[in-house]
C-alpha positions in Angstrom: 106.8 91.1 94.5 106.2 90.2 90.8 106.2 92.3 87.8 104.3 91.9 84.7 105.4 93.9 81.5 101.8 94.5 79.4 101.6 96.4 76.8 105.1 98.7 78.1 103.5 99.3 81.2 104.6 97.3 84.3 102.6 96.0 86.7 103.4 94.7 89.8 101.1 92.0 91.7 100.8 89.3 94.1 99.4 85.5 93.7 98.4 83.3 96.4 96.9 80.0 97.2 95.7 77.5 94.3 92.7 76.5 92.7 90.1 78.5 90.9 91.8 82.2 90.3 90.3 85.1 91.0 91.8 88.4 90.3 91.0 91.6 92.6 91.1 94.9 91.2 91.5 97.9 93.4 89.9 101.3 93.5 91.3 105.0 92.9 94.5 105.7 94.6 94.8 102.8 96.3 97.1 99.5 96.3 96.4 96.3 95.8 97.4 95.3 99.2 94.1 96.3 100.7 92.5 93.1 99.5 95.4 91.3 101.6 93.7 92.2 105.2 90.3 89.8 104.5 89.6 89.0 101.0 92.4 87.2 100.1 93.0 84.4 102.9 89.0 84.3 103.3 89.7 83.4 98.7 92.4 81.3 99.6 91.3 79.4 102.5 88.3 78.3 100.2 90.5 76.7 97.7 91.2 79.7 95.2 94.4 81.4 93.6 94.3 84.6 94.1 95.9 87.4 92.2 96.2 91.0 93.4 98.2 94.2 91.3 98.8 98.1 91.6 96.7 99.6 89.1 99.2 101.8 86.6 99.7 105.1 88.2 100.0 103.2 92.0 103.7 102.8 92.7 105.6 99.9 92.4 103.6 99.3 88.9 104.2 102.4 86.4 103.0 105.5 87.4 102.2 107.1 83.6 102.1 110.6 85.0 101.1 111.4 81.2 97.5 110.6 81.8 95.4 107.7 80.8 92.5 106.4 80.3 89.7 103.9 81.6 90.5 101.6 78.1 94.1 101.9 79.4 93.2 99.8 82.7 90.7 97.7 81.3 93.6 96.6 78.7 96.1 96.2 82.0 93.6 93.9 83.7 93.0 92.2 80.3 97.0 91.7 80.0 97.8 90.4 83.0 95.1 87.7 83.2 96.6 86.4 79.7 100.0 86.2 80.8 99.3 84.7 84.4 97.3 82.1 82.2 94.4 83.1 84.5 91.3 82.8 82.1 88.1 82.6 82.4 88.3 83.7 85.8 86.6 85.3 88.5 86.8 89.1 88.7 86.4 91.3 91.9 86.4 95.3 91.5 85.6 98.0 93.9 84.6 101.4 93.1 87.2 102.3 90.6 88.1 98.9 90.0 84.4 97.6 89.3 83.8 100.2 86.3 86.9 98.6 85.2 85.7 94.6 85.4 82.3 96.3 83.8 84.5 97.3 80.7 86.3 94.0 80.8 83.0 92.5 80.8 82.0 94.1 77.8 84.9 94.6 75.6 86.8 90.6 76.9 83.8 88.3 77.9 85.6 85.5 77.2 88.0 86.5 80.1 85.5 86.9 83.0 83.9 83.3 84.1 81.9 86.0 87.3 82.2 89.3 87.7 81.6 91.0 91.0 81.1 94.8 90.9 81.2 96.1 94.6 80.6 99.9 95.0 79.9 100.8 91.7 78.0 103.0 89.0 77.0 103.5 85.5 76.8 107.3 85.6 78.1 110.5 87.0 76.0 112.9 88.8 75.9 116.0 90.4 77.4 115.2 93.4 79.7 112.5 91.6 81.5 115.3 89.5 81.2 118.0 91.9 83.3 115.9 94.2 85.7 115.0 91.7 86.5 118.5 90.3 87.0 119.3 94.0 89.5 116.5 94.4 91.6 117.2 91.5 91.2 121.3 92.6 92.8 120.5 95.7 95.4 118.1 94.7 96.7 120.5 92.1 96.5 123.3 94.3 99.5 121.7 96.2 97.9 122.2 99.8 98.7 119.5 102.0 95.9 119.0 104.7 97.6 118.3 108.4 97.3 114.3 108.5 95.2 114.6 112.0 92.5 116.6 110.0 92.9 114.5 106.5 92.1 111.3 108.7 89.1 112.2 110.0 87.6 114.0 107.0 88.5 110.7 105.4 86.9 108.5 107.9 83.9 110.6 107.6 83.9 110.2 104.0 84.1 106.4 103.8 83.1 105.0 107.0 79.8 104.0 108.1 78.1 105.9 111.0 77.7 102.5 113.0 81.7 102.3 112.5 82.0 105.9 113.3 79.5 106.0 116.8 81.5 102.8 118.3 84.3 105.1 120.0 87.3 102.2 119.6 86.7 101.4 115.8 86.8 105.1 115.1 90.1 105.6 116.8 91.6 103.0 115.7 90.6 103.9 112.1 91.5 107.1 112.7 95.0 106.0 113.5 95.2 104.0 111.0 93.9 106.8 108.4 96.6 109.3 110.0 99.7 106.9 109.6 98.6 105.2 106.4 97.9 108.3 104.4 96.3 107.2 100.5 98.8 106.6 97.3 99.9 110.6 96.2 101.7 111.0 93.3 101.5 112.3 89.8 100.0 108.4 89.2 97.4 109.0 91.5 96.6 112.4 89.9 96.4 111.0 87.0 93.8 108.9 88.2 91.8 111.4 89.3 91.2 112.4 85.5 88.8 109.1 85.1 84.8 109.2 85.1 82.3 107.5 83.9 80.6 108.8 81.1 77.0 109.2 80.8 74.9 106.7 78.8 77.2 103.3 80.2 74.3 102.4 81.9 72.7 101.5 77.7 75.6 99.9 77.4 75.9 97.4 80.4 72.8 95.7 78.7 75.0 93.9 76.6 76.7 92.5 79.4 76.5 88.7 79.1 78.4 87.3 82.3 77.4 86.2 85.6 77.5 89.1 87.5 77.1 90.3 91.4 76.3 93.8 92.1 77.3 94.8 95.4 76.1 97.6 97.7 77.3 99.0 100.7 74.1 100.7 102.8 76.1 103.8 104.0 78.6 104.4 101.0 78.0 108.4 100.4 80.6 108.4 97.7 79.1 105.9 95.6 75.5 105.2 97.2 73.9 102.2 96.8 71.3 103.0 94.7 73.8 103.4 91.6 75.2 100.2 92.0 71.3 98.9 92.2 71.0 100.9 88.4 74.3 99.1 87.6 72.4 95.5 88.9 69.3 96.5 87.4 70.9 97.5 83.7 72.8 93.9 83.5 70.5 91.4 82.1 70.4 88.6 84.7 72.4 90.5 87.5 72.0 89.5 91.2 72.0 92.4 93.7 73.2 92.3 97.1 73.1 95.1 99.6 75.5 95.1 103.0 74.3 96.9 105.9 76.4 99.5 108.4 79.3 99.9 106.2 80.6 102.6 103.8 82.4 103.1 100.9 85.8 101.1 102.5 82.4 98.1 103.4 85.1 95.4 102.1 87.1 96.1 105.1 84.2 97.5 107.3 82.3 94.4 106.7 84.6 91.9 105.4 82.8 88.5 107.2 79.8 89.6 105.3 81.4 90.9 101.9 83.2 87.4 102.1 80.4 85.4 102.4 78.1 86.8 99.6 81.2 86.6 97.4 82.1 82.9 98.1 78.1 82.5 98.2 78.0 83.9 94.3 81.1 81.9 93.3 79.3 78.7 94.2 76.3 79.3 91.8 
């Protein structure tokens, strides 16, 4: 697996196929690697290069267990797609990852040929920081849930219920929740530190790209109707909404996710 020194940080990511790039950038705590399962060939097999990477504090790339910041990835994602000659390209984010393409949007324009914003929002909430102070309370509390019981409270969390009543997707998700455990590290801490501050949601009308906003229908940590504000905020902004799927839709859904993105590539 590559590496990419930007900025002092390295990075390390993957590039496939040929053609039109794309680059895919992941959510909170998680690798690159999860866009391998369906994005990726379904990007490839149409006739695009395709570049995937571990956001700093994700191991292999640098974990920066100092802290950092949202500019800090946006200026990653800006790095890399200069030194893998890569622009103007497409750009794919999910949760996480789409506040950063917003940024990139905004601050490198000249970058992003489409952006697609899957998952997203343009404010913080209640709920939204409630669960976040809850996740950095527990992570720094240095309790370790049993795996059995951190599967399913993650399945419940990110799963839809039409995954979740269908008895042999939800064990084998659950299986695959207990054995594959999500990224923990000081990195991953650090992540945890990031939000979205209020009044982006002004901002994003300066957005000038073609962009897709997409929602997943059953997503209760980022529900769709904040990625609709995100849709409705960017001037010119196409929303799309996926039914029965969750916050992990890309994976739940990936037939559908694939074909609205391929769909909003061709326009």
């Amino acid at each position: 697996m590559p590496s990419a020194q930007i900025d002092g940080v390295r990075l390390h990511y993957e590039d496939s196929g040929h053609g039109e790039p794309v680059l895919l950038v992941m959510g909170q705590g998680a690798a690159g690697r999860g866009w391998h399962l369906h994005q990726v060939p379904a990007l490839v097999a149409a006739g695009h290069r395709v570049v995937t990477f571990d956001n700093r504090g994700i191991p292999p790339s640098d974990d920066c267990s100092e802290g950092f910041a949202i500019d800090d990835l946006v200026a990653d994602t800006a790095g890399l797609i200069g030194h893998l000659g890569l622009a103007p390209c497409r750009v794919v984010g999910v949760s996480l990852g789409a506040y950063v393409v917003q940024e990139l949007m905004l601050t490198r324009p000249e970058l992003v040929r489409q952006g697609v914003l899957m998952a997203t929002r343009g404010r913080t909430d209640a709920l939204r920081t409630a669960m976040a102070r809850a996740e950095r309370t527990l992570y720094d509390s240095g309790v370790v849930l049993p795996p059995a019981y951190a599967a399913w409270v993650r399945a419940l969390q990110n799963l839809s219920p039409a995954t979740l009543d269908d008895e042999l997707q939800a064990q084998d998700w659950l299986e695959i929740f207990e054995f594959a455990p999500p990224v923990h590290g000081p990195g991953a801490r650090a992540q945890l530190d990031l939000h979205v501050p209020d009044g982006r949601l002004a901002a994003y009308r300066a957005v000038a790209v073609p962009c897709l906003v997409v929602g997943f229908a059953d997503d209760v940590i980022l529900p769709p109707h904040l990625s609709r504000e995100v849709a409705d905020a960017i001037p010119g902004a196409v929303y799309r909404e996926i039914k029965d799927c969750g916050h992990y839709g890309y994976l739940e859904r990936p037939d559908e996710v694939n074909r609205v993105l391929l769909d909003f590539f061709r326009t």
